[in-house]
C-alpha positions in Angstrom: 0.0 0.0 0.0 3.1 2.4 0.6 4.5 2.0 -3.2 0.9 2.5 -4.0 0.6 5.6 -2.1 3.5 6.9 -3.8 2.7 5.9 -7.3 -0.5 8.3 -6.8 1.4 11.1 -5.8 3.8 11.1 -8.7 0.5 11.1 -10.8 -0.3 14.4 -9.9 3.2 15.5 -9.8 3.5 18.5 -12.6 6.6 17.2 -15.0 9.6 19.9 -14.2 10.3 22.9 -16.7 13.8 23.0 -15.5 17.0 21.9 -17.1 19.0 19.2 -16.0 22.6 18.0 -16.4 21.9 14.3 -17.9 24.5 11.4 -16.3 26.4 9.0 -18.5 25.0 6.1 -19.7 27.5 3.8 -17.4 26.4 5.4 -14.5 22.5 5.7 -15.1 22.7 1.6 -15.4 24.0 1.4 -12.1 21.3 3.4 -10.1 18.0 1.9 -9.1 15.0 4.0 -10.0 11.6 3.8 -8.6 9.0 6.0 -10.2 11.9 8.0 -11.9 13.3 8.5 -8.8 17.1 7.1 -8.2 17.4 5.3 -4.9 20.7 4.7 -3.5 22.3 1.6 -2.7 23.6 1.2 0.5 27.0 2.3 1.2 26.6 4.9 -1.8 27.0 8.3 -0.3 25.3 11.4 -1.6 25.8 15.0 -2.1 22.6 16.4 -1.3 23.7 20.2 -3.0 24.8 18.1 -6.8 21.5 16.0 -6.6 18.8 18.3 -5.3 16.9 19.2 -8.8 19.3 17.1 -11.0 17.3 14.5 -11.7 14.2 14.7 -14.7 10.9 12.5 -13.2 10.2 9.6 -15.7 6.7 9.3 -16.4 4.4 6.6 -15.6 3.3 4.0 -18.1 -0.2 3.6 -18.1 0.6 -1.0 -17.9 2.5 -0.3 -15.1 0.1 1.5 -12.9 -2.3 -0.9 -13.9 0.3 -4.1 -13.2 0.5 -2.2 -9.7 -2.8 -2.0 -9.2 -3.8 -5.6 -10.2 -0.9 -6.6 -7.4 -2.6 -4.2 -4.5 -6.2 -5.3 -5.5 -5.0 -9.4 -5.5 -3.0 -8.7 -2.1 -6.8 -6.8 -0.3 -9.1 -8.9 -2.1 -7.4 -12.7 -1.2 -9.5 -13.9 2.6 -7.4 -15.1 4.8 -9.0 -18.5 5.9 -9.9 -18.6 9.7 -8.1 -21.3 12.2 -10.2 -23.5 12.8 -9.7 -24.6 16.8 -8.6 -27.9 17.5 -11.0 -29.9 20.3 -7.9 -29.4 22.9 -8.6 -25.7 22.3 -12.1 -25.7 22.7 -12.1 -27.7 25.8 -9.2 -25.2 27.0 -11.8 -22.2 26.9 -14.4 -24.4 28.2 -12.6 -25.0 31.2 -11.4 -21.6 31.7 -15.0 -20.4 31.2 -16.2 -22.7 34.0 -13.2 -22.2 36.0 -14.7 -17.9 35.6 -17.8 -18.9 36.7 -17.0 -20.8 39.9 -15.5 -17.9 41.2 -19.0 -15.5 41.2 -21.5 -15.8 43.9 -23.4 -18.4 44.2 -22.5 -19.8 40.7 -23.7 -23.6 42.2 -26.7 -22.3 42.1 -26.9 -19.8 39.3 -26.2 -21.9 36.4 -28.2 -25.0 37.2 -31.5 -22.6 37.9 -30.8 -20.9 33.9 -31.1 -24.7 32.4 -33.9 -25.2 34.0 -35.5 -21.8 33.6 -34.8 -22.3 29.9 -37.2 -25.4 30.3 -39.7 -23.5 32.2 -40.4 -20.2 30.2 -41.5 -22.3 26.9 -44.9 -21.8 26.6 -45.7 -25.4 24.6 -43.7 -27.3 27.5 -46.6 -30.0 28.9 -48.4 -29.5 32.2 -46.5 -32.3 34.0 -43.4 -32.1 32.7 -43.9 -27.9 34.0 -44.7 -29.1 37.3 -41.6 -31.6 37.3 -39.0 -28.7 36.5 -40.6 -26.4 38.9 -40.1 -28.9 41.8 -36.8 -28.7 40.6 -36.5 -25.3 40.7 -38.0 -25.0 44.1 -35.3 -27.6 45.7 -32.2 -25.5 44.6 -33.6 -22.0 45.3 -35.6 -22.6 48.4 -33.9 -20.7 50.9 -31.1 -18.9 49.1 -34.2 -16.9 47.2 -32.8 -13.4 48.9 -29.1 -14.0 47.8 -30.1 -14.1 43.9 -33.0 -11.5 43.9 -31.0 -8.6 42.8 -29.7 -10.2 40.0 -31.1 -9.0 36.4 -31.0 -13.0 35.3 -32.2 -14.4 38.8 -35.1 -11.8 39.1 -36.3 -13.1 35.8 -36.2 -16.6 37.1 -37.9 -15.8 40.4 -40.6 -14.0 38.1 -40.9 -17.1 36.4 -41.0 -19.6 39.3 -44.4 -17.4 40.3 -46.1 -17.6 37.3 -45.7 -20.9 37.0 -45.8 -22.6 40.0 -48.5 -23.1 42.5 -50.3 -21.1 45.2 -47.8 -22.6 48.2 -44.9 -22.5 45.8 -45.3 -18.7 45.6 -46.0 -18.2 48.9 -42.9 -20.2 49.7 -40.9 -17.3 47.4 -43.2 -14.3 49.2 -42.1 -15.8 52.6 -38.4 -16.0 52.3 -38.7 -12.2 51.1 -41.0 -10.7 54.1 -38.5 -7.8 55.1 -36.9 -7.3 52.0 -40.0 -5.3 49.8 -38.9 -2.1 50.6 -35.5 -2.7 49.4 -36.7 -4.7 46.4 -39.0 -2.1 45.4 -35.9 0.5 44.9 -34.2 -2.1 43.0 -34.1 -1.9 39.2 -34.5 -5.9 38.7 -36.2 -6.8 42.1 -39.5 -4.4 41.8 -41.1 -6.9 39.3 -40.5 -9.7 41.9 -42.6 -7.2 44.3 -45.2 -6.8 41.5 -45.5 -10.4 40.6 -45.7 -11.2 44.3 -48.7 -8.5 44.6 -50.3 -10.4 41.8 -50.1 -13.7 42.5 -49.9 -13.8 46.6 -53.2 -12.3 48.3 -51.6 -13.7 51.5 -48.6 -11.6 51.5 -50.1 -8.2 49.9 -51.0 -6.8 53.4 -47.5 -7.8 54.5 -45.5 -5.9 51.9 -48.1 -2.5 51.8 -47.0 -2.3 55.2 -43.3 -2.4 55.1 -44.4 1.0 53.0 -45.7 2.5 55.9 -43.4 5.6 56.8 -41.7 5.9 53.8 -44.0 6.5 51.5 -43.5 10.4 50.5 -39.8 9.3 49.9 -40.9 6.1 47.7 -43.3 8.2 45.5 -40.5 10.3 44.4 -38.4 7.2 43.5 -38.1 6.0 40.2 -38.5 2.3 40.3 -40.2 2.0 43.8 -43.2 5.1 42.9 -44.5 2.4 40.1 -44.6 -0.2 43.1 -46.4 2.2 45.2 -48.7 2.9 42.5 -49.9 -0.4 41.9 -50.3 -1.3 45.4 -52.4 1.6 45.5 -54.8 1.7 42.5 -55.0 -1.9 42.2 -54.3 -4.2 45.6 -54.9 -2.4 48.1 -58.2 -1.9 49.9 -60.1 1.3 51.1 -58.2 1.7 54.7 -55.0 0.3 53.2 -55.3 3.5 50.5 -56.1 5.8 53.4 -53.2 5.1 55.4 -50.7 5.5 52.3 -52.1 9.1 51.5 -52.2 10.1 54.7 -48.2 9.9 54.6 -48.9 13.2 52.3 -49.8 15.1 55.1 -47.1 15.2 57.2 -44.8 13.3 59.4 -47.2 13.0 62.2 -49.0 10.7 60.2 -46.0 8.5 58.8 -45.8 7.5 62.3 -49.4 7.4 63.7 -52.4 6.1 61.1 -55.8 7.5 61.8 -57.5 4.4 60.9 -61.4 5.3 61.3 -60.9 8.2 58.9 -60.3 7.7 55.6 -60.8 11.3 53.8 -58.7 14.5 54.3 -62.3 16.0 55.0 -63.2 13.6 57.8 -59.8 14.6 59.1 -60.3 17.9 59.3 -63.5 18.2 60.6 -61.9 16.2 63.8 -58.7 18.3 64.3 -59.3 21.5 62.4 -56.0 23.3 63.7 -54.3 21.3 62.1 -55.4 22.1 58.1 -52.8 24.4 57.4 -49.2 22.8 58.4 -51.4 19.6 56.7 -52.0 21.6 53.6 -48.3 22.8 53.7 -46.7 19.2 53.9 -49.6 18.3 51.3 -48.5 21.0 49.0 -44.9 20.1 49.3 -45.4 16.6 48.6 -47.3 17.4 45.5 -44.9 19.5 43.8 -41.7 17.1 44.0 -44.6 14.4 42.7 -44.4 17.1 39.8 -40.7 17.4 39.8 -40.3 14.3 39.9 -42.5 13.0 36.8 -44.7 11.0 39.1 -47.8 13.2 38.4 -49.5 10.5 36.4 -50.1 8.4 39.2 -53.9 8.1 41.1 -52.7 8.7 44.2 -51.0 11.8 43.2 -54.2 13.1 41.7 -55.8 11.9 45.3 -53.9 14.3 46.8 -54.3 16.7 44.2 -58.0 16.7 44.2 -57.8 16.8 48.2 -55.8 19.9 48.2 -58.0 21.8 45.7 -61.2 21.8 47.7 -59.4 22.5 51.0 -57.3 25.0 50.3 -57.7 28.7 50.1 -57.5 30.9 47.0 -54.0 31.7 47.3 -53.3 28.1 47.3 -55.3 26.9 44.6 -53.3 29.7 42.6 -50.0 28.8 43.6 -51.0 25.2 42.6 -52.2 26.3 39.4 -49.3 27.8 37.9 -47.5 24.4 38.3 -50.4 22.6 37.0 -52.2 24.7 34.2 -49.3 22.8 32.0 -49.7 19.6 33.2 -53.2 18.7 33.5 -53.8 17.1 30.4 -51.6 14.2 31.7 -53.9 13.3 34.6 -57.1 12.8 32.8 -57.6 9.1 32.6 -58.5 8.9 36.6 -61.9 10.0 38.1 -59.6 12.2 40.4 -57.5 13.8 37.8 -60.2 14.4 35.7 -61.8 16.9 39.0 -58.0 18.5 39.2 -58.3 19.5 35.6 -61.9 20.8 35.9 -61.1 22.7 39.0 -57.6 23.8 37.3 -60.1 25.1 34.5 -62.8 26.6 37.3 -60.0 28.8 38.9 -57.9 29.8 36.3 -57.1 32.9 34.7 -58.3 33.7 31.0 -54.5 33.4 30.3 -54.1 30.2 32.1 -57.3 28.6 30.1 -55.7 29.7 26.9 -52.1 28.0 27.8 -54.0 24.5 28.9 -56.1 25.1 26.1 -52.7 24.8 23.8 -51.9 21.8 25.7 -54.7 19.8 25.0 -55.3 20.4 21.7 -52.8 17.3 20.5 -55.5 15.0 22.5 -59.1 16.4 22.2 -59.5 13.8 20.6 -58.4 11.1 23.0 -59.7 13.1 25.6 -63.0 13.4 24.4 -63.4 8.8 24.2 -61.8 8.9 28.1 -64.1 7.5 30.7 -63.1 10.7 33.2 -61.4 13.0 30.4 -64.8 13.7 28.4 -65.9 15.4 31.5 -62.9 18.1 31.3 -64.4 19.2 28.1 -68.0 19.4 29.5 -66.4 21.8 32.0 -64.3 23.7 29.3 -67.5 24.8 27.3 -69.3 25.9 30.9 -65.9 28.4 31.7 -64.1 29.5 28.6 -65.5 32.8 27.5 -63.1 32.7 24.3 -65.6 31.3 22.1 -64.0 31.9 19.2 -60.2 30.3 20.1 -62.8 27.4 21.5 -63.5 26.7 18.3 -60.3 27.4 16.1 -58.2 25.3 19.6 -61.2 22.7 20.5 -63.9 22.4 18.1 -62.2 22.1 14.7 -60.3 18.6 16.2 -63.5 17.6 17.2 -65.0 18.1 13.6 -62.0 16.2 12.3 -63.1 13.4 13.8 -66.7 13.9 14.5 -68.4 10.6 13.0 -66.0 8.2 15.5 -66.5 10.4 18.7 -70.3 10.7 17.7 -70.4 6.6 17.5 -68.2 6.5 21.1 -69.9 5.6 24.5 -68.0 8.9 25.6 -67.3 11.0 23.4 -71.0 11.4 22.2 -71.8 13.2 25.5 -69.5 15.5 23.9 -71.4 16.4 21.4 -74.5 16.2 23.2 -73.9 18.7 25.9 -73.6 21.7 23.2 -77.2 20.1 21.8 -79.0 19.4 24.9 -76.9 20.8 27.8 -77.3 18.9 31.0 -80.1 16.7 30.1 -80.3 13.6 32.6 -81.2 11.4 29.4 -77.5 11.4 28.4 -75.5 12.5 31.9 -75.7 11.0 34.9 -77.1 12.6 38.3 -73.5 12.5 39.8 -72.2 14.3 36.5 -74.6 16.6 36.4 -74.4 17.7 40.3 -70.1 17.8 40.0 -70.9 20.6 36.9 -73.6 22.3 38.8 -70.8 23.2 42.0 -68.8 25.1 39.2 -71.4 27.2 38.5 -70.8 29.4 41.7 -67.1 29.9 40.9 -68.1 30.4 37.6 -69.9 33.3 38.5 -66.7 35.2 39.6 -63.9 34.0 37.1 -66.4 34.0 34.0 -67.7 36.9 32.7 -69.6 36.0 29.3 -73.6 34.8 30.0 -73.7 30.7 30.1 -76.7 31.3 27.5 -74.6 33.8 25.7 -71.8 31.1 25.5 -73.6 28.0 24.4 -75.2 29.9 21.4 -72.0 30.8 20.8 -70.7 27.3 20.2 -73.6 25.6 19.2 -73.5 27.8 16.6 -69.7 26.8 15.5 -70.5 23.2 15.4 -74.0 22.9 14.3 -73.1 23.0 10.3 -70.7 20.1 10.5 -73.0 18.2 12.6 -75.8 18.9 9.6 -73.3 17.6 6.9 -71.8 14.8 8.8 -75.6 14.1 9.0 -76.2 14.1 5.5 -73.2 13.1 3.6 -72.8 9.5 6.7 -76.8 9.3 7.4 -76.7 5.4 7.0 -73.6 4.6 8.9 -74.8 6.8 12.1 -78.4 5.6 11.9 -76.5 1.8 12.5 -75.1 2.6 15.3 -77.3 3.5 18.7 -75.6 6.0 20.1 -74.9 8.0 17.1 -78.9 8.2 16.7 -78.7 10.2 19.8 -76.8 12.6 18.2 -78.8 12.7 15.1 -82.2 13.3 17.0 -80.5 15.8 18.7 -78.8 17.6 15.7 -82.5 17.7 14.1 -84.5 19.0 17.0 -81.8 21.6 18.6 -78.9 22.6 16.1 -78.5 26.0 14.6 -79.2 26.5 10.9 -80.8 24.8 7.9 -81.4 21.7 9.0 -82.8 20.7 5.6 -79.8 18.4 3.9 -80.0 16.1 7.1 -83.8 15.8 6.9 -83.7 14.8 3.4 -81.1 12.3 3.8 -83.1 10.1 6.5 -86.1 10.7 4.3 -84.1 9.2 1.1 -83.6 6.2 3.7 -87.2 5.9 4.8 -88.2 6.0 1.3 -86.8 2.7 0.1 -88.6 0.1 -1.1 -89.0 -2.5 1.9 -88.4 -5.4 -0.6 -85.1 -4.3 -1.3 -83.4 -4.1 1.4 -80.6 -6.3 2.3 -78.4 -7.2 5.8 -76.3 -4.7 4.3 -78.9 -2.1 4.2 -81.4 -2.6 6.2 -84.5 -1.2 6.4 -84.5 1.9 8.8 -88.0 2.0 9.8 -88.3 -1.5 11.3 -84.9 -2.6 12.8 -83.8 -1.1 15.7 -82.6 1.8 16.8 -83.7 3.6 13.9 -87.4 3.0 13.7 -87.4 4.7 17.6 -85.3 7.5 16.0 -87.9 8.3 13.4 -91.1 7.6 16.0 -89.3 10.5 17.7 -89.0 12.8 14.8 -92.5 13.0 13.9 -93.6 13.1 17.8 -91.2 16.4 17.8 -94.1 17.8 15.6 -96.5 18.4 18.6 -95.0 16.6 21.5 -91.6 17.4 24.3 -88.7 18.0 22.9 -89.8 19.8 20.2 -87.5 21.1 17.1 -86.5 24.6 16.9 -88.3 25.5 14.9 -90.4 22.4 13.7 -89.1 20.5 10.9 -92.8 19.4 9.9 -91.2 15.9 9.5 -94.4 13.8 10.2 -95.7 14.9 6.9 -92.6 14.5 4.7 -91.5 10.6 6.2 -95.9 10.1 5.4 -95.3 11.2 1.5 -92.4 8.5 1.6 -93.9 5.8 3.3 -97.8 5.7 1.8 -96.8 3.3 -1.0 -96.1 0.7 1.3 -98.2 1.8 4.1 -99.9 -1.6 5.1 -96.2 -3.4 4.9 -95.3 -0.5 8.1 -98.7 -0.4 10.1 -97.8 -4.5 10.6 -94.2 -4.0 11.1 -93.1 -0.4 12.4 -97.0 -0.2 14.6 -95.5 2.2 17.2 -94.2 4.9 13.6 -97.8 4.5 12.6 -99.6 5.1 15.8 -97.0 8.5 15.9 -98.4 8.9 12.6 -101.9 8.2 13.7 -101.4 10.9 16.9 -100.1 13.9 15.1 -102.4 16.3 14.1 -100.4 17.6 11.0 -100.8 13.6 9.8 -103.9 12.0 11.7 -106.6 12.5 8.7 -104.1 11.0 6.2 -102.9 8.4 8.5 -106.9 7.2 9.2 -107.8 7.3 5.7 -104.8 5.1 4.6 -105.5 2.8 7.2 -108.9 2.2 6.1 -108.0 1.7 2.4 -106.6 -1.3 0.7 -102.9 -1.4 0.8 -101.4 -0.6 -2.5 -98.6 -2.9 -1.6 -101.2 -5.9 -1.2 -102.7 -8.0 -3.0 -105.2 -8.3 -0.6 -109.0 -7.1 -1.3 -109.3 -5.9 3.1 -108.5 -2.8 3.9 -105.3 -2.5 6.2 -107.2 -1.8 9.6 -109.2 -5.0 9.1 -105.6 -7.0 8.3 -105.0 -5.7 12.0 -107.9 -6.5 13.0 -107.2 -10.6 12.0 -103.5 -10.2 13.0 -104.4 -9.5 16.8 -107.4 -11.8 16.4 -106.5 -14.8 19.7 -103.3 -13.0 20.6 -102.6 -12.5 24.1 -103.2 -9.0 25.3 -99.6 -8.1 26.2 -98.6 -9.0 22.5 -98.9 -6.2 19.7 -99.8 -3.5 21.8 -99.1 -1.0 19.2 -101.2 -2.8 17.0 -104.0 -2.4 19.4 -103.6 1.2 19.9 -103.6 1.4 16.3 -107.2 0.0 16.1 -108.5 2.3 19.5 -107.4 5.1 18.0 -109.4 3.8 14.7 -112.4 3.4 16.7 -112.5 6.8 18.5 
């Protein structure tokens, strides 16, 4: 590689415009040139002031750079072939490898316990042949269990040893440990033994929550052990268990002394109120290194959160709020979070709305399909006077995705509470009492009108909702839910409501022969034929539209081809029919003509007439309201 270093060099070299005195033949003969350039032999002196520019550079022939680079490319190109080690040499390593090992911590035990864990962990292994390896198992680590533990390879064993084995088998592994959860807990490898051992051992749970005890506001801040504390928290532990953990938050009287027949921060105060505010200091405390921390996620952290929002006084709620107006859309998936962030939204500042506003834009969403987190948003249309960045911040990601959140169990009452406000039909009694304690502080940190502020955005949403309504009529009509939020599109919305109206007439005027499992028909399978029953009761009956659609007498002019086909199978849209005053004189005098769809000579109300003929009287009721109202 060195001569071919210096070939490439003497490529670029320029060739010399200088004169040089040329050597005799003779001596020309006798001196070795590489490249052009004379190398002496050894022994030869020379005189660097005669040589220095005396000799003319040869040039390079083009076959003998490429001869030169044939020889470089042969030389990097041949593989050298790898020794292949002899058995002596392999048993030579072996032994020095097992020779290593010895000389670790319990290697005896070790090594055995990874061939048979390797046995263990398959998941096709047979039932008995499981239970043979885990007896196994159990006879080399019973009772050396807390000398492995903390090993990354061992705690994976142990982890497997309790999902495997059986009920005493664990509780032999939880036994030998009884003293040692605290420090497992920290431990990077040992926590999952803690939270396998929560899982699988009822027996022991009580016995490891209360090695906790006292150390608690430490472990919360941990990084391994706050996951342990969580867990034990939200998910084993049972009411007076949870009590005692959170009342660590209070302060150090109570890591030493549990008040066992009171479980809330409320009950607690009510018994010793001189002591709320050195509680609500160490409370407040506690919370922000939670915060610090990155623990804020956690239920028991938003326990103490919600605890310290409706105890403490304005100036604390404030000084909570500027370090939680940021982080509040990371605690909405609890029931206890999801009250922070509506109280974070109750007391804040127009300028702190609009900052968690821009924080939970990302997830409106996600927010809007949580259990607890749709709730948030209920309580952000109540408070933000901002209408306008509502809908430019809120609103437009909720149109995005209106037809999945309209379908949601959740996320409908979304969308439902700009239609119908707090209607009990679609929020619950709890829900609807938690919004209606805002109202007061919503009196001094809100200024708009609440009637002023729902037209507002009823108004921004109602034209998507009329669309969506139009352009997806058949796929919301199929699902339950989304009928909710069609009825109420129809009978509240702002605007012209006319597209929407049109599409579930285009619907209700199908043919009923046609219609497939694909495409049902819409006036006789459920929920849809309730859906329309409801739309032409909204002509003269509670709720009505605003203003009315007059949809009775449109769905009639759709349906009267095929009239006697619907008083037999959709009686109760009939009998609606039959009721309203806008349709009753049509509806009687189709009833008492021959169906068109027939081929029967009867007119449909005597048809009904045979069809309830030796019926029970509890069967067809609609039917026989049909024929009452006939005979009136």
């Amino acid at each position: 590689m060195a001569v071919s270093k210096r070939k490439s060099a003497s490529i670029t070299a320029e060739a010399p415009t200088k004169k040089v005195k040329k050597e005799p033949k003779e001596a020309k003969s006798n001196t070795k040139t590489l490249f052009g350039k004379a190398i002496k032999e050894e022994g030869q002196e020379e005189n660097e002031d005669e040589d220095e520019g005396e000799l003319e550079a040869e040039p390079i022939r083009d076959d003998d750079e490429e001869n030169s680079m044939e020889v470089d490319s042969e030389q990097q190109a041949a593989p050298q072939r790898p020794k292949i080690p002899t058995k002596e040499q392999n048993a030579q390593k072996k032994a020095l490898r097992d020779e290593r090992r010895s000389h670790k911590p319990n290697a005896e035990l070790i090594y055995p316990a990874k061939k048979l864990w390797e046995k263990l962990r398959l998941k096709e292994l047979p039932k008995a042949e499981r239970q043979a390896v885990m007896k196994d198992m159990m006879d080399l680590i019973t009772g050396k269990v807390q000398d492995i533990i903390f090993k990354h390879d061992m705690s994976r064993i142990i982890q497997s040893c309790l999902k495997h084995g059986n009920e005493a088998q664990r509780n032999v592994i939880a036994g030998e440990l009884v003293g040692h959860y605290l420090t497992l807990s920290k431990s990077m490898y040992g926590r999952f033994i803690v939270v396998k051992i929560l899982n699988y051992c009822q027996k022991y749970r009580e016995a490891i929550i209360k090695e906790f005890y006292g150390k608690v506001r430490q472990l919360i801040k941990h990084k391994e052990a706050s996951e342990i504390i969580e867990d034990a928290y939200s998910t084993y532990a049972n009411s007076a268990q949870r009590a005692a953990l959170i009342q660590e938050f209070y302060g150090p009287e109570f890591r030493l002394f549990k008040i066992e027949d009171k479980k809330t921060l409320t009950e607690i105060l009510e018994q010793n109120p001189a002591k709320k505010d050195n509680i609500m200091k160490h409370l407040l405390e506690t919370l922000k290194g939670c915060m610090e921390k990155g623990t804020v996620g956690f239920s028991i952290v938003h326990r103490g959160l919600l605890e310290y929002f409706e105890h403490a006084d304005a100036k604390g709620i404030q000084e909570m709020l500027d370090v939680m107006k940021e982080q509040a859309v990371e605690i909405l998936h609890t029931k206890e979070g999801a009250q922070v962030a509506m109280f974070c939204l109750m007391y804040a500042s127009p300028k702190d709305r609009k900052a968690m506003l821009k924080t939970m834009k990302p997830f409106v969403v996600k927010i809007c399909k949580e259990e607890y987190g749709h709730m948030v948003m209920l309580r952000m249309f109540d408070v933000v006077d901002d209408t306008v960045l509502m809908s430019k911040a809120i609103l437009t990601e909720i149109v995005k995705e209106m037809e999945d959140i309209a379908k949601d169990k959740f996320g409908r009452r979304v969308i439902l509470y700009l239609l119908a406000g707090r209607s009990p039909k679609y929020i619950s009694p709890q829900s609807i009492d938690l919004l209606a304690k805002g109202d007061l502080v919503r009196a001094n940190t809100s200024k708009k009108d609440a009637a002023v502020r729902s037209a507002e955005l009823l108004g921004y949403i109602s034209p998507a909702l009329i669309s969506l309504i139009a352009s997806k009529a058949r796929s919301l009509t199929s699902e339950p839910l989304a009928c909710q939020v069609v009825l109420e599109t129809l009978l509240h919305a702002a605007g012209d409501k006319t597209p929407a109206v049109n599409a579930l007439l285009e619907l209700a005027g199908v043919d009923p022969s046609e219609t497939t499992s694909e495409t049902p028909n819409v006036l006789t399978t459920m929920p849809t034929d309730r859906l329309y029953k409801n739309l032409v009761m909204s002509d003269y009956k509670a709720p009505k539209a605003e203003p009315s659609l007059h949809f009775a007498k449109a769905l009639l002019s759709k349906i009267s081809p095929y009239f006697g086909y619907y008083a037999e199978h959709s009686a109760f849209l009939v009998l609606a029919l039959l009721e309203n005053p806008e349709t009753a004189a049509e509806t009687k005098k189709l009833l008492q003509s021959k169906s068109s769809s027939s081929k029967s000579s009867i007119t449909i109300q005597k048809e009904l007439e045979k069809l309830v003929k030796g019926k029970a009287e509890n069967e067809l009721k609609a039917v026989r309201l049909i024929l009452e109202t006939l005979a009136k």
